[in-house]
Steps between C-alpha positions, in 0.01 A plus 500: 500500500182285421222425757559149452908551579405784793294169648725243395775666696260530807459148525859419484567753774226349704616187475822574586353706789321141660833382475654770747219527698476056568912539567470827736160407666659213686763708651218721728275428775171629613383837358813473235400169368100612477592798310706324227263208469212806424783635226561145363097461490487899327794370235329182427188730418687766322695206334163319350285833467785594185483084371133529475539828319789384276242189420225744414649688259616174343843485650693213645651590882874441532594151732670606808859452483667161606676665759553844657812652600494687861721826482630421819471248778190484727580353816373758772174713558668794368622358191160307390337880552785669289438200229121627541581862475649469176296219367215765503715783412584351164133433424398848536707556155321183324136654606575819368627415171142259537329853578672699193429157267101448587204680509185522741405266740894315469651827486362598866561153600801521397604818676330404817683162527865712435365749765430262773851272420646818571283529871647146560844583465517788715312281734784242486789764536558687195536895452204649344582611160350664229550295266629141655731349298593181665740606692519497846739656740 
């Protein structure tokens, strides 16, 4: 895998991830609803950092997609975190391949970023794992 496809796929699983976040924010109050409005803000960071590194290296960013699919319904608390679990779960694998694909100052971006979506899922319910894979029990 290429930088440029490493990054590529980071943006589409950013965007995807301000998709889950928007639909699973709404369904939490208080300290819930503050803590995925600071992950929405951290994948709309994430989600430009790799653009504006795609655009450097002469690259053109993928669109976000038309329209996401939700792997389940989100209609309570519990299920908007379990939607946020595993919405950070899966990105863990896209930063590492990022991490194997770049070098230097993207590489430790890159393995930061997949280190802390893997914080916020455990903080929103999911086992710890080695290695998350996106799914979550």
């Amino acid at each position: 895998m290429t930088p440029s496809e490493a990054l590529a796929a980071v943006v589409s699983g950013e965007d995807a991830a301000i998709f889950g976040y928007s639909v699973a924010g709404a369904h939490l109050a208080d300290g819930g609803r503050r803590r995925a409005l600071t992950g929405l803000d951290a994948h709309r960071a994430n989600r430009d950092r790799a653009a504006a590194d795609l655009v450097a290296a002469s690259a053109t960013p993928p669109p976000p997609a038309p329209a996401y699919e939700l792997p389940a319904d989100v209609d309570s608390a519990a299920a908007a975190r379990a939607l946020m679990a595993l919405v950070d779960n899966r990105l863990v694998g896209l930063y590492a391949d990022a991490a194997a694909a770049t070098t230097d100052a993207d590489r430790r971006w890159a393995a930061r970023t997949g280190a802390e979506c893997a914080m916020r899922a455990v903080i929103w319910g999911a086992p710890p794992q080695a290695f998350p894979t996106g799914s979550v029990q």
